[in-house]
C-alpha positions as CSV (number, residue, x, y, z in Angstrom):
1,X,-29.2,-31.2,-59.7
2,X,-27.3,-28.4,-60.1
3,X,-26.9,-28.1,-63.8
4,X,-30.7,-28.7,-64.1
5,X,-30.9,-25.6,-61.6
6,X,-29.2,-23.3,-63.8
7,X,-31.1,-24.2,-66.6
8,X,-34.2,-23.5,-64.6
9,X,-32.2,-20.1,-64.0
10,X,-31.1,-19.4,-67.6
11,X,-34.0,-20.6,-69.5
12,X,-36.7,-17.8,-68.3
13,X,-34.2,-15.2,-68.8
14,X,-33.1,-16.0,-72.2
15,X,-37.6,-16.0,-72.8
16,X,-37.6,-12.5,-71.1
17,X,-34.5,-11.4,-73.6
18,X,-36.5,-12.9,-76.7
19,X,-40.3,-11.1,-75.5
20,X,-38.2,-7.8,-75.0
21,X,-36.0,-8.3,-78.3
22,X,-39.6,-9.1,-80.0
23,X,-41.4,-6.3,-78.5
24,X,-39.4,-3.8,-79.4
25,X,-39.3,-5.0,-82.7
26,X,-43.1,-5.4,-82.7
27,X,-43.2,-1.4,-83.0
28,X,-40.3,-0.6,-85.2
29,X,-41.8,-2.6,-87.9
30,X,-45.0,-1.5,-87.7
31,X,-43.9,2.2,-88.0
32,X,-41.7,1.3,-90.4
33,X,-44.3,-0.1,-92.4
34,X,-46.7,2.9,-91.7
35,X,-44.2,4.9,-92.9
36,X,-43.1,3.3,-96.2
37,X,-47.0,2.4,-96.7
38,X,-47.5,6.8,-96.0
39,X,-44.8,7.4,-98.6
40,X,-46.0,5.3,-101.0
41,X,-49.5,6.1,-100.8
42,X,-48.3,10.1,-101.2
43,X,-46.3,9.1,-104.3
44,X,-49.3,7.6,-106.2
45,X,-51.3,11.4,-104.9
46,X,-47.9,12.7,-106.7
47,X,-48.2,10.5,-109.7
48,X,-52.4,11.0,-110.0
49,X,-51.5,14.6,-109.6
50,X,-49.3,15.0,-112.6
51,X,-51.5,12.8,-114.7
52,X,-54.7,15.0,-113.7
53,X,-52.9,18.2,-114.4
54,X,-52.1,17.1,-118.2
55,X,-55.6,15.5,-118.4
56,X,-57.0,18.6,-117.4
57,X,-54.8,21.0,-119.1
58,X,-56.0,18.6,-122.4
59,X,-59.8,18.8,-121.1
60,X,-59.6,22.7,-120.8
61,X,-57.9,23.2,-124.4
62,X,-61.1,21.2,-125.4
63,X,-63.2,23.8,-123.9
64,X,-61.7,26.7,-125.4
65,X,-61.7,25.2,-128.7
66,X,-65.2,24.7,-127.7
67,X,-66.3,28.3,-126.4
68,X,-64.0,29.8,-129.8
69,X,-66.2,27.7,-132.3
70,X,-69.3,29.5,-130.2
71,X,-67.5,32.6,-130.1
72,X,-67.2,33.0,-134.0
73,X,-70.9,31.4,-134.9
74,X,-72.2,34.2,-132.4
75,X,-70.2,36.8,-134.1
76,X,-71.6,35.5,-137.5
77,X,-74.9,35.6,-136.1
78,X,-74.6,39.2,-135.1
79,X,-73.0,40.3,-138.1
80,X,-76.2,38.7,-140.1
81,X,-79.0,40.5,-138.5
82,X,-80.3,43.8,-137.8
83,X,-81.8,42.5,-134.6
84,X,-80.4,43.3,-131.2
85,X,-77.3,41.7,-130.1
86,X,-78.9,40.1,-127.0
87,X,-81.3,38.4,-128.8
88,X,-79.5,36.7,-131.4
89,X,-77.6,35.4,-128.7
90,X,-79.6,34.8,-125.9
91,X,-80.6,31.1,-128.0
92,X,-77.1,30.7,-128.7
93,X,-76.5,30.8,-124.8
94,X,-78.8,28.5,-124.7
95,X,-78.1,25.9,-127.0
96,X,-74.0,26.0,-126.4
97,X,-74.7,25.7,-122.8
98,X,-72.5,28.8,-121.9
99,X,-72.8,30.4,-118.8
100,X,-72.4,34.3,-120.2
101,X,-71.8,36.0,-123.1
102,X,-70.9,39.6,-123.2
103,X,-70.4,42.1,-126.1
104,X,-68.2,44.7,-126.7
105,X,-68.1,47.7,-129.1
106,X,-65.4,48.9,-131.4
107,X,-64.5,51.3,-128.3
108,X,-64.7,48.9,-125.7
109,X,-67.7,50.2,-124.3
110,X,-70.6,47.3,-123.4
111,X,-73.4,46.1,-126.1
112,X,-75.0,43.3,-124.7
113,X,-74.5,40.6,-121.7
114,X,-76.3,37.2,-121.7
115,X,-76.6,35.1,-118.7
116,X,-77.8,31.5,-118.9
117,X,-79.7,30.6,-117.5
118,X,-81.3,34.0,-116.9
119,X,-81.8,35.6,-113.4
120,X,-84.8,35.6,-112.0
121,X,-86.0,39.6,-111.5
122,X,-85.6,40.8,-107.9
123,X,-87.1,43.4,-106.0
124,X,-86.3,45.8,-103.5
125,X,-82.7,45.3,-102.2
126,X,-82.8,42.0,-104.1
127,X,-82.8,43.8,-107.2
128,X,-80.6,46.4,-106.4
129,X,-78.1,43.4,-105.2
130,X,-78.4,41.7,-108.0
131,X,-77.9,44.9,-110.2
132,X,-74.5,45.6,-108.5
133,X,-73.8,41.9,-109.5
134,X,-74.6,42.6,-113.1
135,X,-72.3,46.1,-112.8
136,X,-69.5,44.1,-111.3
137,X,-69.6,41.2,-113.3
138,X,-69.4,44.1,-116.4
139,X,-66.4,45.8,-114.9
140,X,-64.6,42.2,-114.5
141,X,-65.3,41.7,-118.0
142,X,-64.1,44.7,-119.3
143,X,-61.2,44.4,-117.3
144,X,-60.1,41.5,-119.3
145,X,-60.4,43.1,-122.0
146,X,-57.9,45.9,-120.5
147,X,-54.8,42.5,-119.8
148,X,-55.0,42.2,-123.9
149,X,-57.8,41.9,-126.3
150,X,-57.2,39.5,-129.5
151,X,-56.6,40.6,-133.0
152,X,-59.3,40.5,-135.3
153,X,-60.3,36.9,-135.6
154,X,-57.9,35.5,-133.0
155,X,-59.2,34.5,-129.5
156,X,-57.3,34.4,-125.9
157,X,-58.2,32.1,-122.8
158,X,-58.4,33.3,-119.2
159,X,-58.4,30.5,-116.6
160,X,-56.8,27.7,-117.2
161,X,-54.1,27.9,-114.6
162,X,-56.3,29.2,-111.7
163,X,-58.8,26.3,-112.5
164,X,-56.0,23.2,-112.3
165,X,-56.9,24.0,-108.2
166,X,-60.3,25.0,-108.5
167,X,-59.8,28.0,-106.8
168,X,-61.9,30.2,-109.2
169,X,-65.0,28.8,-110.7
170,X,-64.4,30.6,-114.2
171,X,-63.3,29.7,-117.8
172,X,-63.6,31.7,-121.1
173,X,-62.5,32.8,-124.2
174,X,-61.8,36.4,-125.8
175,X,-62.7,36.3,-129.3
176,X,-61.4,39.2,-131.8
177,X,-64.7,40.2,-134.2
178,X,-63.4,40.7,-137.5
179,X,-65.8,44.2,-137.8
180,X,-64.6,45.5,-134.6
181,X,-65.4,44.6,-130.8
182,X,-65.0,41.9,-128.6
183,X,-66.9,38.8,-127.5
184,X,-66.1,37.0,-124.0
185,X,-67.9,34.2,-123.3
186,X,-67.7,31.9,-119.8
187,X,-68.4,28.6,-119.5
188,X,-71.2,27.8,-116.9
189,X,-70.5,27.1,-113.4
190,X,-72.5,23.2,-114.3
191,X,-69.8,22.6,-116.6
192,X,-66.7,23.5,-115.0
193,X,-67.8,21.6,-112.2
194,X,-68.1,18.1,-114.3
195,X,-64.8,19.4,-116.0
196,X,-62.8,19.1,-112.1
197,X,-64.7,16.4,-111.2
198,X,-63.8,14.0,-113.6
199,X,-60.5,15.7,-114.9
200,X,-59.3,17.8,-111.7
201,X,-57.4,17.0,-108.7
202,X,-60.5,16.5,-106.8
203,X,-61.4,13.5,-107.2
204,X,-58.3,12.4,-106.5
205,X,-58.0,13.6,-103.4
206,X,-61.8,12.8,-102.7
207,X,-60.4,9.4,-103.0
208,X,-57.6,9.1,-100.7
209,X,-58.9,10.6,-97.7
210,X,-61.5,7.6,-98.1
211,X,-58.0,5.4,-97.5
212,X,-59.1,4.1,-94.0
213,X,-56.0,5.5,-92.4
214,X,-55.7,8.7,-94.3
215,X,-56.6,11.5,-92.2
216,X,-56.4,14.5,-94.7
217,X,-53.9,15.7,-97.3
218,X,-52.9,19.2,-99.2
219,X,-51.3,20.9,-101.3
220,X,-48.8,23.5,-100.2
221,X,-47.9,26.0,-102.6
222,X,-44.0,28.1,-102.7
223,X,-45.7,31.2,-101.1
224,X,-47.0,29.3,-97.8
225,X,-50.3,29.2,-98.7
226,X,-52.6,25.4,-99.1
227,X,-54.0,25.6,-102.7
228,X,-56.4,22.7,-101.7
229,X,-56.8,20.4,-98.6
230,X,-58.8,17.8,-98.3
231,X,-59.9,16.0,-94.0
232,X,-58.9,17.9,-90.9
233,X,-55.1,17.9,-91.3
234,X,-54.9,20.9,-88.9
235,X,-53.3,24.5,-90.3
236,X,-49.3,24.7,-90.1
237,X,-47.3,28.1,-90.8
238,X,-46.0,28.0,-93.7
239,X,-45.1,25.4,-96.7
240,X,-43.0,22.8,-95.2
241,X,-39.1,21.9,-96.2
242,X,-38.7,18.4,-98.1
243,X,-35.4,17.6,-98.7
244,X,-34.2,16.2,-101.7
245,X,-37.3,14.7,-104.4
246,X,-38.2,11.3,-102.8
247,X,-40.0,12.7,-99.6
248,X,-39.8,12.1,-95.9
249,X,-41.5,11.0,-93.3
250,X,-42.4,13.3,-89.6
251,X,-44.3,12.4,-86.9
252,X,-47.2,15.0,-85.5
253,X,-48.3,13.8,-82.6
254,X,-50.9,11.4,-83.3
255,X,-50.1,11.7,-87.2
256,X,-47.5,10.9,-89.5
257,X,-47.2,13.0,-92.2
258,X,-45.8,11.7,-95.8
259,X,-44.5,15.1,-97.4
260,X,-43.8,14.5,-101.3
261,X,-42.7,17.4,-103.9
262,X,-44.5,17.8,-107.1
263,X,-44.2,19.7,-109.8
264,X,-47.8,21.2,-111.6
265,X,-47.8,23.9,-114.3
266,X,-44.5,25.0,-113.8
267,X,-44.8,25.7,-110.4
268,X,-43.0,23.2,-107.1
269,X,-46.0,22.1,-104.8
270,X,-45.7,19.5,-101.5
271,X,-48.3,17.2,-101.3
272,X,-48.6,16.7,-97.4
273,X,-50.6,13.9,-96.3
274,X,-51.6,12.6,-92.8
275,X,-51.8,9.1,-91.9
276,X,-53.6,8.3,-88.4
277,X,-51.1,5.9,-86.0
278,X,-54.2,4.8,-84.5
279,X,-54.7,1.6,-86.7
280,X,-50.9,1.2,-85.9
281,X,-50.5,1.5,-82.3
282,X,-53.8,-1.1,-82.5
283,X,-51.9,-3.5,-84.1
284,X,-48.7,-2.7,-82.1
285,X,-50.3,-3.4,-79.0
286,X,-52.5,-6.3,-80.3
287,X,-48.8,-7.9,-81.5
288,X,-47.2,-7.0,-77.7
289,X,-50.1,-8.5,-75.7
290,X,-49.4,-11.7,-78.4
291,X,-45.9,-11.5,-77.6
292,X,-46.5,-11.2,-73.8
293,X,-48.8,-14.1,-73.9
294,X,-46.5,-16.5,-75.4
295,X,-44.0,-15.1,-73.7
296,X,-45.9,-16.0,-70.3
297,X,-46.9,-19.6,-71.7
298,X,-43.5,-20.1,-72.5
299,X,-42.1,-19.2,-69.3
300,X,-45.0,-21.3,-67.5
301,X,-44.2,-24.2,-69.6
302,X,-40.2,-24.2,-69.4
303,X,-40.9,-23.6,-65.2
304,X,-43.7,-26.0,-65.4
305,X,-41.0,-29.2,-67.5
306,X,-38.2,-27.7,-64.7
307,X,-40.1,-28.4,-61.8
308,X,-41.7,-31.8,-63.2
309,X,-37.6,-32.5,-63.7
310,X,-37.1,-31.6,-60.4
311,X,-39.8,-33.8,-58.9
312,X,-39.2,-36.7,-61.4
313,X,-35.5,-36.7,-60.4
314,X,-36.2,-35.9,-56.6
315,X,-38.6,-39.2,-57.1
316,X,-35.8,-41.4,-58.8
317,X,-33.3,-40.4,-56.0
318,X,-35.9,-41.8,-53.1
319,X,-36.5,-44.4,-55.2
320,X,-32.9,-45.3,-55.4
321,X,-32.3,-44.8,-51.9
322,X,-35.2,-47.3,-51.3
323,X,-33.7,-49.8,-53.2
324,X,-30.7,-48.9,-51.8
325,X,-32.3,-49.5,-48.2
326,X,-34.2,-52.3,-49.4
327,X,-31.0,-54.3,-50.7
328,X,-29.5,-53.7,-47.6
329,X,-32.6,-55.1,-45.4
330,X,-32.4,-58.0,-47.2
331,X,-28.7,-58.4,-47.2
332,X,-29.0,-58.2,-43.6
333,X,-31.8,-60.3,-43.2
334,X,-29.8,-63.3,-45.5
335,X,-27.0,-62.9,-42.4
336,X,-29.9,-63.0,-40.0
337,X,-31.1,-66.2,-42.0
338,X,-27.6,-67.3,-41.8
339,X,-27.0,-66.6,-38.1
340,X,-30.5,-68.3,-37.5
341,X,-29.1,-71.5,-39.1
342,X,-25.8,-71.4,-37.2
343,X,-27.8,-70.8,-33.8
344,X,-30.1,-73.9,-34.7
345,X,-27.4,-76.0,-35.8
346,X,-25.2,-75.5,-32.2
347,X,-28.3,-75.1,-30.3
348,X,-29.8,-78.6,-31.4
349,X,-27.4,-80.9,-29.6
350,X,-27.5,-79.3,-26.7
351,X,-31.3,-79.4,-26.7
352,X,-31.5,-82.7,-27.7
353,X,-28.8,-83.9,-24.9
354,X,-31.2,-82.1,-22.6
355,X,-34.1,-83.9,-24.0
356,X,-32.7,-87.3,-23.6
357,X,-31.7,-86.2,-20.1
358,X,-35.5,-84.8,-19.3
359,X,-36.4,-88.4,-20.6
360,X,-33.7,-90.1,-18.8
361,X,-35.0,-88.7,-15.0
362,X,-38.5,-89.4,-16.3
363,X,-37.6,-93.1,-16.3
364,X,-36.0,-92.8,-13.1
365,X,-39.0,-90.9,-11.4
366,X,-41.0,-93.5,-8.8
367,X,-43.7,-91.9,-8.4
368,X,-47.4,-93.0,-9.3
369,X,-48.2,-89.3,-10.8
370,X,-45.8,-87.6,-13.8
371,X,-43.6,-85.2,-12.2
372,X,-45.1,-81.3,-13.3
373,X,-41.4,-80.0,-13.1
374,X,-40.8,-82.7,-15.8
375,X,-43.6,-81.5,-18.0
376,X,-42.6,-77.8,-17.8
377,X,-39.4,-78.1,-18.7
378,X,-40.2,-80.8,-22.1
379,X,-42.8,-78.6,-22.8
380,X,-40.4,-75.4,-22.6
381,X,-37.8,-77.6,-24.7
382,X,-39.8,-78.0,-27.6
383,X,-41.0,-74.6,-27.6
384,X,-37.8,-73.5,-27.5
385,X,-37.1,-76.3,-30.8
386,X,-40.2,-74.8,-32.8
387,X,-39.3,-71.5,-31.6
388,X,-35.9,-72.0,-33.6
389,X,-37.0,-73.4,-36.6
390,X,-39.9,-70.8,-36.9
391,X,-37.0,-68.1,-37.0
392,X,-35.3,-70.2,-39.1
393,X,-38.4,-70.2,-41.9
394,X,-38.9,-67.0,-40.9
395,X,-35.6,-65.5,-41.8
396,X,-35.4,-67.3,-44.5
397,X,-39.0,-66.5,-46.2
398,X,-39.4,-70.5,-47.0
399,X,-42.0,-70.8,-49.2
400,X,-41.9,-74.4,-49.3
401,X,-43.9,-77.3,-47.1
402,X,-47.0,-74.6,-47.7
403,X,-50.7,-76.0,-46.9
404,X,-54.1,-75.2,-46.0
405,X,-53.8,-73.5,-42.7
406,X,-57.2,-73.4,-40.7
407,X,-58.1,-70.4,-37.9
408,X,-57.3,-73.3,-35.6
409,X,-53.5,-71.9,-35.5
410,X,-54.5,-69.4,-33.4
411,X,-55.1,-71.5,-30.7
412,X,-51.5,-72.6,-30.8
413,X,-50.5,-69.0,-30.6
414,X,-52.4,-68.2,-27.5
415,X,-51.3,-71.2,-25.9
416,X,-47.8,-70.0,-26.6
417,X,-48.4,-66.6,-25.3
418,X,-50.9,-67.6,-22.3
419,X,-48.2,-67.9,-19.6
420,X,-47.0,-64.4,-20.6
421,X,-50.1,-62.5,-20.4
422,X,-51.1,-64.1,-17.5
423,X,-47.7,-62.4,-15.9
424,X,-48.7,-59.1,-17.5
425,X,-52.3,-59.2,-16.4
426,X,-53.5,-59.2,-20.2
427,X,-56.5,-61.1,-20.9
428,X,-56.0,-63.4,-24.2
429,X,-59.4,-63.5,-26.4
430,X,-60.3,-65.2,-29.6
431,X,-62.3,-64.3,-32.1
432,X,-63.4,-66.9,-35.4
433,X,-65.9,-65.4,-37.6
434,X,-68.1,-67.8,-39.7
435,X,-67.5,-69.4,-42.4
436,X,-63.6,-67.3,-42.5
437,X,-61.8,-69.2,-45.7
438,X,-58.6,-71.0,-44.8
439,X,-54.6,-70.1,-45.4
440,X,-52.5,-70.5,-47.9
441,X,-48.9,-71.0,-45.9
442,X,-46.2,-72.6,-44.1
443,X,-47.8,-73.4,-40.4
444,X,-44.9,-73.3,-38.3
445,X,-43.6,-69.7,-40.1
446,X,-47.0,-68.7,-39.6
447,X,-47.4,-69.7,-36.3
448,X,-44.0,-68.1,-35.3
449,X,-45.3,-64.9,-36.6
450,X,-48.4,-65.1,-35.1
451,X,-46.7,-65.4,-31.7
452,X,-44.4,-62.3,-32.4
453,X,-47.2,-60.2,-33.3
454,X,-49.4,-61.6,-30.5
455,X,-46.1,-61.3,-27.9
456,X,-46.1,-57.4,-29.0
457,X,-49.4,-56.6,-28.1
458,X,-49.5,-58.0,-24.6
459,X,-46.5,-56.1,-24.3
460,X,-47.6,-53.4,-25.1
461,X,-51.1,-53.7,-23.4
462,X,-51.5,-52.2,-19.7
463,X,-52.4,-54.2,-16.8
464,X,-56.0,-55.2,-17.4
465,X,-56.0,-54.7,-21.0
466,X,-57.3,-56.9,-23.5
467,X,-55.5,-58.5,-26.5
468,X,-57.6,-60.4,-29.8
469,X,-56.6,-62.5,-32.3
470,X,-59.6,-62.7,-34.5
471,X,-60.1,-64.8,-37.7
472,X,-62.7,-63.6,-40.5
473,X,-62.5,-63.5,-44.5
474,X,-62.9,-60.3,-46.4
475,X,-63.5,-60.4,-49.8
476,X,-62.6,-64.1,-50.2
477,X,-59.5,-63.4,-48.3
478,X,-58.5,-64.9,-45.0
479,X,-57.7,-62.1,-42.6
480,X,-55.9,-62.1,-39.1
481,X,-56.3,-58.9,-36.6
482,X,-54.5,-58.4,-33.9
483,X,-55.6,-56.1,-31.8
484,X,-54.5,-54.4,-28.7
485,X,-55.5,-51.9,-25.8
486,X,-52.2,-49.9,-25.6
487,X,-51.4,-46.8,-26.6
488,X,-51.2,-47.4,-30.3
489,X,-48.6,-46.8,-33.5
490,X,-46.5,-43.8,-33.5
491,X,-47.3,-41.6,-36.4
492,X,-44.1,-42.7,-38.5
493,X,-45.2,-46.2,-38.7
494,X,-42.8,-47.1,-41.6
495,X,-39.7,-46.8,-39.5
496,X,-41.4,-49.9,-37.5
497,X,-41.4,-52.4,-40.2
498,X,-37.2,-51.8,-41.0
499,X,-34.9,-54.0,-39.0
500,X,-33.8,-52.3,-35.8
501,X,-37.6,-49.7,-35.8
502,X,-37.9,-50.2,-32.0
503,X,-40.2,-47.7,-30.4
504,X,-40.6,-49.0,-27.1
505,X,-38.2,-50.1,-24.5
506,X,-36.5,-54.0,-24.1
507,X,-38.0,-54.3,-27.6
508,X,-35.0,-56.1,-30.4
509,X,-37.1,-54.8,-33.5
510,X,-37.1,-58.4,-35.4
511,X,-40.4,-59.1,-34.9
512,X,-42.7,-56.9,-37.7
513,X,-40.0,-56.6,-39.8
514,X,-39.4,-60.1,-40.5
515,X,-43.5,-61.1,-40.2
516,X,-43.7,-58.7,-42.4
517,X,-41.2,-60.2,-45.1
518,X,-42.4,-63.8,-44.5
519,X,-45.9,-62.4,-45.2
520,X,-45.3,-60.5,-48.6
521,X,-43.1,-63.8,-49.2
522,X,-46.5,-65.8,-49.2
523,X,-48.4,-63.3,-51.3
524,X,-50.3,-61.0,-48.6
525,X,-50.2,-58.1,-46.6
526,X,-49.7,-57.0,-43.4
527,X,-51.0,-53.3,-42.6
528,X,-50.2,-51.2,-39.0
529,X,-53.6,-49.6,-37.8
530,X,-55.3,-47.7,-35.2
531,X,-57.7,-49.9,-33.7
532,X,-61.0,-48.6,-33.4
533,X,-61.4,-48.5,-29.8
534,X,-57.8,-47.2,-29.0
535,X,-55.0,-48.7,-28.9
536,X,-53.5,-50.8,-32.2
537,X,-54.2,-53.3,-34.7
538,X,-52.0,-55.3,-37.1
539,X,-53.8,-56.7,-40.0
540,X,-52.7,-59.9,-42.0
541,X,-53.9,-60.8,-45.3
542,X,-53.0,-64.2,-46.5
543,X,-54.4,-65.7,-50.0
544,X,-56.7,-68.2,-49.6
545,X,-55.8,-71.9,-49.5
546,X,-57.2,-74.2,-52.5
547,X,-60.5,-76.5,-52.4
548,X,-58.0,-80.0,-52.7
549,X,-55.4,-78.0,-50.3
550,X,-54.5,-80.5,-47.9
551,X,-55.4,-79.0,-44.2
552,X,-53.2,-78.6,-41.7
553,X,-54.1,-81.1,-38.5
């Protein structure tokens, strides 16, 4: 018992140790994972980065290659005509699909400007905003020329670095005219937006924050400032520190952040992106309330097998004690048997001298009528003969010499039990139902317990009380109550049907117990009941004796 109690002891605390080892492990690898799948994710921004960047830089030496082959056919075109400037290359604006087109003289000063497609004429403060426009976007133009204009015949590109973040929405070339001047032309806003949405960074960033757990991303330039960002990240002072070139990992609150250097046109950017936790403290929790669950299971299952232990070995050691008890009943009913055979065998002889005796004064009595003193006591003295062999059978549980016993036995029995109740004031009844099957048994063992049972209840029956023996069959089986007007069974009724269960006073305790044993002998039962008037009942079931069963006399 007690080693099964410290495994009852040890077992839910090494489940407890296992959930709370598994729990906390539950989280650690999720964040881990959230945090190598946040670095890795950053590192492919990194790697699309550096790929866009060349892409583009390639894209936008296309464009200027482009823009220069306009540049010189306009200046051809100009050099060919008389006509004004802005009409030989208001079609060429057209056709090329460049956004402006401005002329310079010999002395820098303005010739022409061509917008495409045109403006549409204002008026009132429209048209005097719109002629500031015009005036400024003249002043920006000559101001390029002012950083360096080309040699004759050579051109010069503005834009390409700003444009790698999309920060300005310009591109152009300075073309050198061979006569003198200067031609700028822009590319149109249309075309510089295809040229960062297929080439630039935006599409690559358009794409991650569309990762289900990306929350936003950016790029921090040296200077502290976000060159482009992409979801609500939020707005930190200043470029943050990453150590080393691999990246690292911090945790914002609800966010992680995966912070990665790159490297873009000669200049050191970090590419900081924000993963949500949410997703991860979802699956964190839906892998604890797992964990808990089985955990609980577990635990209900190990108490659950403990407790069925318990019981199955609290139910083996009753068992064992009942079969303990039982061997001992019956080792002390064989010495009963025993003691029943020796009392029989030195009780005989005298009873038989005393019979011969009986008979001997019967011979020498002269009178005309038989002498009732005689008659009592041969009558007592072979009472007191069947008396001892019925405890002999009884004790014994003979099976043998069994027959067809009829409801006529009970007779017998209240004849042997009349005098007493007549002493005690018990009235004797008898009760045959119809057509109630007959015995299988040994009549004298039955008759003997008959009379014990029988002797019990006027016993216990007050003065006046009334005591039946009643015959019926139930279910095909012959069945024989005995019932009394006392004051019942106790409650523990088992304790009456072990040798020495006495629970009333002058009682020996043979009786039930051994009726009892010559009954299950013979195949029946014998059940202790509350009668249903008050008092108690003992019912006898006996099997049933067989059609060519001899009957007893």
């Amino acid at each position: 018992m007690r080693p099964l109690l410290l495994l009852l002891v040890l077992l839910p605390l090494a489940i407890g140790a296992l959930a709370a080892f598994a729990w906390v492990r539950a989280g650690q690898d999720r964040y881990e994972a959230l945090e190598q799948e946040g670095l890795a994710l950053a590192q492919v921004v990194r790697g699309a980065a550096q790929d866009a960047s060349a892409t583009l830089t390639s894209a936008e030496a296309n464009l200027a290659d482009r823009l220069a082959s306009v540049a010189r056919r306009a200046d051809a075109a100009v050099a060919r005509t008389r006509a004004p400037a802005s009409e030989v290359l208001r079609p060429i604006a057209a056709e090329e699909r460049v956004g402006r087109i401005f002329l310079f003289g010999a002395d820098g000063e303005p010739v022409a400007r061509i917008q495409h497609p045109a403006p549409v004429p204002g008026t009132g403060e429209a048209l005097l905003t719109q002629e500031r426009k015009e005036a400024a976007e003249w002043r920006e133009a000559g101001g390029a020329l002012r950083v360096g204009s080309p040699a004759a015949g050579g051109v010069r590109v503005e834009g390409m670095r700003t444009n790698v973040f999309g920060t300005r929405d310009r591109f152009g070339v300075l073309f050198g005219r061979p006569g003198g001047g200067t031609l700028l032309l822009r590319a149109s806003a249309e075309e510089i937006a295809e040229l960062r949405a297929r080439f630039g960074l935006h599409p690559v960033l358009d794409r991650v924050v569309r990762v289900p757990q990306v929350q936003g991303v950016r790029l921090w330039a040296s200077d502290g400032s976000v060159r482009m960002q992409r979801g609500a990240v939020g707005v930190d002072e200043g470029a943050p520190v990453v150590p080393g070139t691999e990246g690292v990992v911090q945790l914002d609150g609800p966010l992680l952040r995966a912070l990665v250097p790159v490297a873009l046109l000669g200049e050191t950017l970090v590419i900081d992106l924000a993963l949500s936790r949410e997703r991860a403290d979802a699956a964190v929790g839906k892998s604890r309330r797992s964990i808990l669950l089985g955990a609980l299971l577990a635990l209900v299952l190990a108490l659950g097998g403990g407790v069925l232990l318990l019981v199955r070995e609290a139910a083996v050691r009753r068992a064992n004690a009942a079969a303990a008890a039982h061997i001992e009943e019956e080792r002390r009913l064989a010495e009963m048997g025993a003691l029943a055979g020796l009392v029989t065998h030195e009780v005989s002889n005298p009873m038989n001298a005393i019979r011969m005796a009986l008979g001997v004064l019967e011979d020498r009595h002269t009178g005309g009528e038989p002498d009732e003193i005689l008659e009592i006591m041969k009558a007592e003295v072979e009472r007191v003969r069947r008396t001892l062999d019925g405890y002999m059978a009884l004790a014994g549980s003979d099976r043998r010499g069994r027959t067809a016993v009829t409801p006529g036995v009970l007779q017998r029995v209240r004849d042997g039990v009349l005098r007493e109740a007549d002493l005690a004031a018990v009235s004797l009844q008898l009760e045959v139902a119809p057509g109630a099957a007959d015995a299988l048994a040994n009549a004298i063992v039955l008759e003997q317990a008959l009379l014990n049972l029988t002797r019990n209840a006027v016993q216990a029956s007050p003065q006046g009380g009334d005591v039946t023996l009643r015959w019926e069959s139930v279910d095909g089986a012959p069945t024989i109550l005995v019932t009394d007007t006392g004051p019942g069974f106790p409650a523990d009724r088992a304790g009456l049907l072990k040798l020495g269960g006495v629970h009333r006073e002058g009682g020996h305790g043979l009786g039930l117990p051994l009726a009892k044993r010559f009954i299950e002998a013979h195949g029946g039962r014998m059940e202790l009941e509350d009668a249903p008037g008050g008092g108690a009942r003992v019912r006898v079931t006996l099997p049933p004796a067989g059609e060519d069963t001899a009957r007893d006399a």
